[in-house]
PATORDREN-633850 format. One record per residue (C-alpha): residue number from 1; residue in one letter; y, x, z negated. Coordinates in steps of 0.5 Angstrom, whole numbers, plus 2048, in hexadecimal, padded with zeros to 3 digits. Last residue first. Layout:
<recs>
- NUM/A/Y/X/Z
...
</recs>
This chain:
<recs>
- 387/X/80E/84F/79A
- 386/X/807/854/79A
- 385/X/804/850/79F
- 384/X/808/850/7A4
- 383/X/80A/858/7A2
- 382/X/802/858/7A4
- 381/X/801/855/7AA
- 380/X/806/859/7AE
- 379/X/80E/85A/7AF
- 378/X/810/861/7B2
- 377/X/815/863/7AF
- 376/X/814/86A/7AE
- 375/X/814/86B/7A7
- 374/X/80D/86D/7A5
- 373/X/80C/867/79F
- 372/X/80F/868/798
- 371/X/80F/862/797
- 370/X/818/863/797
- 369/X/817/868/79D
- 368/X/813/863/79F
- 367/X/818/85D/79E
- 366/X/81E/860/7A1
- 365/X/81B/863/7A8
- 364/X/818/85B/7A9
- 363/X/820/858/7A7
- 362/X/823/85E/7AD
- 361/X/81D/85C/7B2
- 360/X/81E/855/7B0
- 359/X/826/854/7B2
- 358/X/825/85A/7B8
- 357/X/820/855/7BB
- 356/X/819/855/7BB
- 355/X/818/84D/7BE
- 354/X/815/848/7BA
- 353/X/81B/843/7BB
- 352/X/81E/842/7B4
- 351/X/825/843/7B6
- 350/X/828/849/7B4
- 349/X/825/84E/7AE
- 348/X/82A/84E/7AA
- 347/X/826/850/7A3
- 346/X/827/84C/79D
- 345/X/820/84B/79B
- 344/X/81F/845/79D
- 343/X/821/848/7A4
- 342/X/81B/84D/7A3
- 341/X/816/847/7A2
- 340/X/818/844/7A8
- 339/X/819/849/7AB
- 338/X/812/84A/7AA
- 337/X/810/844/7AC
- 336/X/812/844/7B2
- 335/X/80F/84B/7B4
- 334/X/809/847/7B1
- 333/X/809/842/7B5
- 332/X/80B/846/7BC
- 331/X/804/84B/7BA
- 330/X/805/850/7B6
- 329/X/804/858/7B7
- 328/X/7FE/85C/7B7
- 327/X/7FE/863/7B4
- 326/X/800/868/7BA
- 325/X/7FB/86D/7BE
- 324/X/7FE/871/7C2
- 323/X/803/86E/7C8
- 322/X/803/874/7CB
- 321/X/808/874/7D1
- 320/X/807/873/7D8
- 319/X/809/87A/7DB
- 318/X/811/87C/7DC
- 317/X/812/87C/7E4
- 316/X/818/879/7E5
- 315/X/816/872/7E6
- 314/X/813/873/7DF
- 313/X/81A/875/7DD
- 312/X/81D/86F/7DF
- 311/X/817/86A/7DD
- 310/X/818/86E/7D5
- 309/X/820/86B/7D5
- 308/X/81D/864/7D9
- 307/X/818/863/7D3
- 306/X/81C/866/7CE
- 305/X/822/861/7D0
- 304/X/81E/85B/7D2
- 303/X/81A/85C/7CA
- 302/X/820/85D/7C6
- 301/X/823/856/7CA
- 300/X/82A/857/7CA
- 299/X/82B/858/7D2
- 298/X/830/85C/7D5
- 297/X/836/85E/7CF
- 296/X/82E/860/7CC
- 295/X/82D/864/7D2
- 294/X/833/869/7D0
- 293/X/830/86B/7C9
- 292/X/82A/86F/7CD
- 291/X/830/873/7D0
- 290/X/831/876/7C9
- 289/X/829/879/7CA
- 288/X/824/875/7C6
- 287/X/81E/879/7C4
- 286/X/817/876/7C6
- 285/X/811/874/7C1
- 284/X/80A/870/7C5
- 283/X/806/86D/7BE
- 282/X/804/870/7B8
- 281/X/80A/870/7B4
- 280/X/80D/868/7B5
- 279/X/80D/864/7BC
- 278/X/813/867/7BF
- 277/X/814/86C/7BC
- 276/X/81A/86F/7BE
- 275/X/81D/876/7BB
- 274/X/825/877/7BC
- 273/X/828/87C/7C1
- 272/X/82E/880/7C0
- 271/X/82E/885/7C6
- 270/X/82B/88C/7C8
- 269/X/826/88A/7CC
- 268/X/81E/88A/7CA
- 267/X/81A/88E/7CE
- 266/X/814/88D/7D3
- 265/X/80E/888/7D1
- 264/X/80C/885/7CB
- 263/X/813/887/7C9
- 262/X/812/888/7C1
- 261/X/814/885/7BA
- 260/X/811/889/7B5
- 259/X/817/888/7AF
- 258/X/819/88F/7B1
- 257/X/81A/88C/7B9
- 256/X/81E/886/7B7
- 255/X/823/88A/7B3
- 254/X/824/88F/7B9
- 253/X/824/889/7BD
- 252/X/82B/887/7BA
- 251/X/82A/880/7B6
- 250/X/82C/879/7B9
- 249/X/82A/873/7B4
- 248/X/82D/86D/7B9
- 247/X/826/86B/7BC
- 246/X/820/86D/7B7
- 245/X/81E/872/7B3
- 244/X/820/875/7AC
- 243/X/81B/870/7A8
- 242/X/816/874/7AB
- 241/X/817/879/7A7
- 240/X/811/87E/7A9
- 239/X/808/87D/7A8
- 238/X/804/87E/7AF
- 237/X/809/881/7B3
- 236/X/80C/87F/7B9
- 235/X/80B/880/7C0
- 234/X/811/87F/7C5
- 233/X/814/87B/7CB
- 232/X/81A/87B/7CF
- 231/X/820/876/7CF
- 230/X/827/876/7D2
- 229/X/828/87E/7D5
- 228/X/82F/87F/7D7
- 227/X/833/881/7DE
- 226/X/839/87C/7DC
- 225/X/839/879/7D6
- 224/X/839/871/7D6
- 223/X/83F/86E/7D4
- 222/X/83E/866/7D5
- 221/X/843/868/7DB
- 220/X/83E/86C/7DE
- 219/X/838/867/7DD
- 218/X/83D/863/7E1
- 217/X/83E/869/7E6
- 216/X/837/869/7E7
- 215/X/835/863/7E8
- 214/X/83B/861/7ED
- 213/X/838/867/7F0
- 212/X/831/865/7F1
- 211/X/833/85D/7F3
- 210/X/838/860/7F8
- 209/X/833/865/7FC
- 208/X/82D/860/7FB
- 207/X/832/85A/7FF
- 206/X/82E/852/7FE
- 205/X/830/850/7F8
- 204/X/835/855/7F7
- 203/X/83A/855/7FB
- 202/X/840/858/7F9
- 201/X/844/857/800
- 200/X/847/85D/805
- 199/X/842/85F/809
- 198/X/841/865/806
- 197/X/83B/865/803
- 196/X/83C/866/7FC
- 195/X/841/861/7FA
- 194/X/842/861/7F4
- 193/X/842/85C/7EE
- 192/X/844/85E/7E8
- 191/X/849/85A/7E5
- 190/X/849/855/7E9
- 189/X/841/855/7E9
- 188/X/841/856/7E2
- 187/X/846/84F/7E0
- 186/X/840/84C/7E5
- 185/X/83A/84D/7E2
- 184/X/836/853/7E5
- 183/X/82E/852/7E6
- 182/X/82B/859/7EA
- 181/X/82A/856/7F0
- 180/X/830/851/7F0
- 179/X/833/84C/7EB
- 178/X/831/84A/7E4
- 177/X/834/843/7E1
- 176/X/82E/843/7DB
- 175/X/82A/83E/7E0
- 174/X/82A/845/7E5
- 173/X/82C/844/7ED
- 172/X/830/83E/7F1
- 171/X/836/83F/7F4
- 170/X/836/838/7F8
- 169/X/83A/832/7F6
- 168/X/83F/836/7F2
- 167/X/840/83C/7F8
- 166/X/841/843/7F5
- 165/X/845/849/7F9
- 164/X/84B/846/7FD
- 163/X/851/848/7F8
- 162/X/852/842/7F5
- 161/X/84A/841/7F4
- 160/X/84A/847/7F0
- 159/X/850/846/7EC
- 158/X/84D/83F/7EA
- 157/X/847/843/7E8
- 156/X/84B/848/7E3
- 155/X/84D/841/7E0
- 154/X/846/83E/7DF
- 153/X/843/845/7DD
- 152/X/849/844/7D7
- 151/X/845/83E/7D5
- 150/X/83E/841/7D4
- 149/X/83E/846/7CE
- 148/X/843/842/7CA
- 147/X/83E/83C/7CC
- 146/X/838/840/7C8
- 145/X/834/83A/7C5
- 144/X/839/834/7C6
- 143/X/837/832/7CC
- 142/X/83D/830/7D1
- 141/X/83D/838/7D2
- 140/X/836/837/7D4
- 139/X/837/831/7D8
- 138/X/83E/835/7DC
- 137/X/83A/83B/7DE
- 136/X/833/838/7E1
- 135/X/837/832/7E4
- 134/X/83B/838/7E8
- 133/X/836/83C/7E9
- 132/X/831/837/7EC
- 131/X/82A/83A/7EA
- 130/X/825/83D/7EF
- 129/X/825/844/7ED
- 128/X/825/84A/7EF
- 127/X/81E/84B/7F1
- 126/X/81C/850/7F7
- 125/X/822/855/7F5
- 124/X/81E/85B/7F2
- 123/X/81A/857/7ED
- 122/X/820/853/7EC
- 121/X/822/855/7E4
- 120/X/81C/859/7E3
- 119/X/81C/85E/7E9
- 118/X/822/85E/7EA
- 117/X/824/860/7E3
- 116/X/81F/866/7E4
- 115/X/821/868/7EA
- 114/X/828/869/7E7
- 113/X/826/86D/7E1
- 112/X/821/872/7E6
- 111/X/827/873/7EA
- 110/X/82A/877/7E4
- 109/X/831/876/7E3
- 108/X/837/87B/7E4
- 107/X/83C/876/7E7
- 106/X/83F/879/7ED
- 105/X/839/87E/7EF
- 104/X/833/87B/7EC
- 103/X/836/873/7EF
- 102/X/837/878/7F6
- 101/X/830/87B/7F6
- 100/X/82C/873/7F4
- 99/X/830/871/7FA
- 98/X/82E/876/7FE
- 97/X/827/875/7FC
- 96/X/826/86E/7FD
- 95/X/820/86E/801
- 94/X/81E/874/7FD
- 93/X/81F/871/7F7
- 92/X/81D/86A/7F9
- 91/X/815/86D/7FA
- 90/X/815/86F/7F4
- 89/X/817/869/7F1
- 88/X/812/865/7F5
- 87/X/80D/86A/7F3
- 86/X/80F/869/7EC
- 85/X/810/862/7EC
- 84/X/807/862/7F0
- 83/X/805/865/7EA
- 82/X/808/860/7E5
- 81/X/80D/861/7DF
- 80/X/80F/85A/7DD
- 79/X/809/859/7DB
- 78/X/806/85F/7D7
- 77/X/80E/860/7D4
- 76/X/80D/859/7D0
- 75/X/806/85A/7CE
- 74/X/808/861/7CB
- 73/X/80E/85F/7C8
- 72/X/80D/85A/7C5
- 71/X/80E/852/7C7
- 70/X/813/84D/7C5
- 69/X/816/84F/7CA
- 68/X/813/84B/7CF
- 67/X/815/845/7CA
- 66/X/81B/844/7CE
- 65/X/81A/83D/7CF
- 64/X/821/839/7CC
- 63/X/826/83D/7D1
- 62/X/821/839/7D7
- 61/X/821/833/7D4
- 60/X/828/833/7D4
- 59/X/828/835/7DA
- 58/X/824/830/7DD
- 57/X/828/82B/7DA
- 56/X/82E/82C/7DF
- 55/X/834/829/7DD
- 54/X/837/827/7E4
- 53/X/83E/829/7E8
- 52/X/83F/825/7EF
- 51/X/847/827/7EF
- 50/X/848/82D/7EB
- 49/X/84A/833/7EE
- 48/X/84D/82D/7F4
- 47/X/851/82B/7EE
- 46/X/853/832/7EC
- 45/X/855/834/7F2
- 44/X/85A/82E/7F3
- 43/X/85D/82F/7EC
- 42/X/85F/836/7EE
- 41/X/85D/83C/7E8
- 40/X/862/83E/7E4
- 39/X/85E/83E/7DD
- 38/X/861/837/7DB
- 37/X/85E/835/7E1
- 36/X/856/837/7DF
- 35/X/857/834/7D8
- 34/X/85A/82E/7DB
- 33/X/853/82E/7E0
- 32/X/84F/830/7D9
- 31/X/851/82B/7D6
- 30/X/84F/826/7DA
- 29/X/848/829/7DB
- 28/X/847/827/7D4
- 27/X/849/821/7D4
- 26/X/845/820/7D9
- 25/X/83F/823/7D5
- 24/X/841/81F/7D0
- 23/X/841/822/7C9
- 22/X/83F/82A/7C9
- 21/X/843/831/7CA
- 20/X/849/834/7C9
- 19/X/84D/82D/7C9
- 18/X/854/82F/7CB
- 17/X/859/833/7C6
- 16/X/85B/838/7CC
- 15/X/857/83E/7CB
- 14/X/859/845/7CD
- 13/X/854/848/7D2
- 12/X/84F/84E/7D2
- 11/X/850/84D/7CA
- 10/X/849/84A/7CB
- 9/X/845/851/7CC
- 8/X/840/851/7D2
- 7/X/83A/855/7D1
- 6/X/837/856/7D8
- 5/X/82F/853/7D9
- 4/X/82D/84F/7D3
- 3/X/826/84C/7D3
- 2/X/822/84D/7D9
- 1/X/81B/849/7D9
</recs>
């Protein structure tokens, strides 16, 4: 189900002029023990890295269903979001709280975040996932999908197993190349890793403390604000611009509040946020804080990273948000089919996959601002049927 945890730039490493991805998988594999030569490491231990490396087509698989996301909010959120996680979660609070006071004090972040991210990635630790690393790793950058993304976690697990923290037959975790409880590639838990319960290892598969903190400073890293808001919901009024909402619009509160948008409950911070709608005017609204932002270096599915933004503040005591009453949307087929219309039209709108992404949301607002629809853009029957 995970999509991307940790965006991980390809300038990471200089790249030799060697096969970056397809042909023979031997081949393959070939060049990347020359690659992992040239870059200084020992001939011996890149052999033993590699001896017994497999393509797997199970993770192949695995990367092609994603189909999960193709879900809307309120569907999306309502199975992620169980009774029995936030008693877990609450339960994980107190049993790691002392953790949680240290991650508060050193990094600034909520420990709702975190639990959140526990939560979905690994169900608290009980399923880090059974898929062999190493295979995982070079198979997707041996594909040519994302390989700029995957080769230089093969690298950055060399480096690993070279220090005596990764074993090639054995480390197992997410089919995208995650480790631990709260799914770390390899080149952040380099970065990252912290060793939270003193015993002089970053463990992270087995080890709450090293996990949460490793977590917490990569969230830091990726340039979360210490000791500020993420997410918080709010009403709407019927009529306003409703092409001024959406991630990446920020406005001061003050502006938001003249336009009617309010708190459903406490007060609004004094920070930039923008206005999300996740399924149009008529549904559940929330103000994005710049932290919010940060969950997307995460994760890049919108969905995952509203539904783990809003998780964490529920784990926090906010109420379970009003879902309204907004207009149906489409099914897969038509979400296709949409973006195959909008695509026609010259919008980019990514692969056509029926997932709301950035691509589509910007193409949808465009097209009811110019058919004079509310500009939310949330997709529905009608705008299918006026393109």
């Amino acid at each position: 189900m995970r999509f991307l945890s940790g965006l991980i730039a390809a300038t990471l490493f200089a790249q030799p002029a060697l096969a970056q991805c397809g042909g023979g998988f031997n081949s393959f594999v070939k060049g990347l023990k020359a690659e992992a030569v040239q870059q200084g490491f020992d001939k011996s231990t890149v052999n033993a890295f590699f001896k017994g490396v497999q393509q797997d087509s199970a993770v192949l698989k695995a990367d092609r269903a994603q189909g999960v996301f193709q879900k809307p909010f309120i569907e999306f959120s309502r199975r992620l979001i169980s009774a029995n996680r936030i008693e877990r979660g609450q339960a994980m609070s107190r049993k790691y709280d002392a953790v949680f006071d240290r991650i508060e004090k050193q990094y600034g972040i909520s420990r709702g975040v975190l639990l959140a991210f526990w939560a979905f990635e690994t169900d608290y630790g009980s399923f880090q996932g059974d898929f062999n690393t190493r295979n995982a790793l070079v198979t997707l950058a041996h594909d040519c999908r994302r390989p700029d993304l995957f080769r230089p976690q093969i690298f950055a697990a060399i480096e690993l197993y070279q220090n005596g923290d990764f074993d090639p037959a054995r480390t197992t975790g997410a089919w995208a190349g995650e480790i631990g409880m709260v799914q770390m590639l390899p080149r952040d838990i380099l970065e990252n890793g912290v060793d939270g319960d003193g015993d002089g290892r970053v463990r992270l598969k087995t080890s709450a403390p090293d996990a949460l903190m490793s977590g917490a400073k990569m969230l830091s890293h990726l340039g979360w604000r210490a000791g500020e808001p993420w997410l918080q919901e709010v009403t709407v009024p019927a009529q306003m611009d409703w092409s001024l909402s959406g991630p990446g619009k920020p406005r001061s509160v003050a502006d938001w509040q003249a336009m009617g948008v309010q708190a459903r409950s406490g007060s609004l911070a004094n920070l930039p946020a923008s206005l999300i709608l996740p399924q149009g005017h008529k549904g559940p609204a929330f103000l994005a804080y710049p932290n919010f932002d940060v969950y997307f270096e995460w994760n890049q599915s919108f969905v995952y990273v509203l539904t783990a933004a809003y998780f964490g503040t529920r784990l926090e005591g906010a109420q379970i948000y009003d879902a309204g009453n907004p207009t149906p949307g489409l099914s897969g087929a038509q979400m296709k089919q949409l973006q195959t219309k909008l695509q026609a039209k010259g919008y980019d709108v990514g692969k056509i996959d029926g997932i709301l992404g950035a691509g589509t949301r910007a193409a949808v607002r465009a097209e009811q601002v110019r058919l004079g629809l509310p500009a939310d853009a949330w997709p529905t029957v009608e705008l299918l049927g006026q393109l």
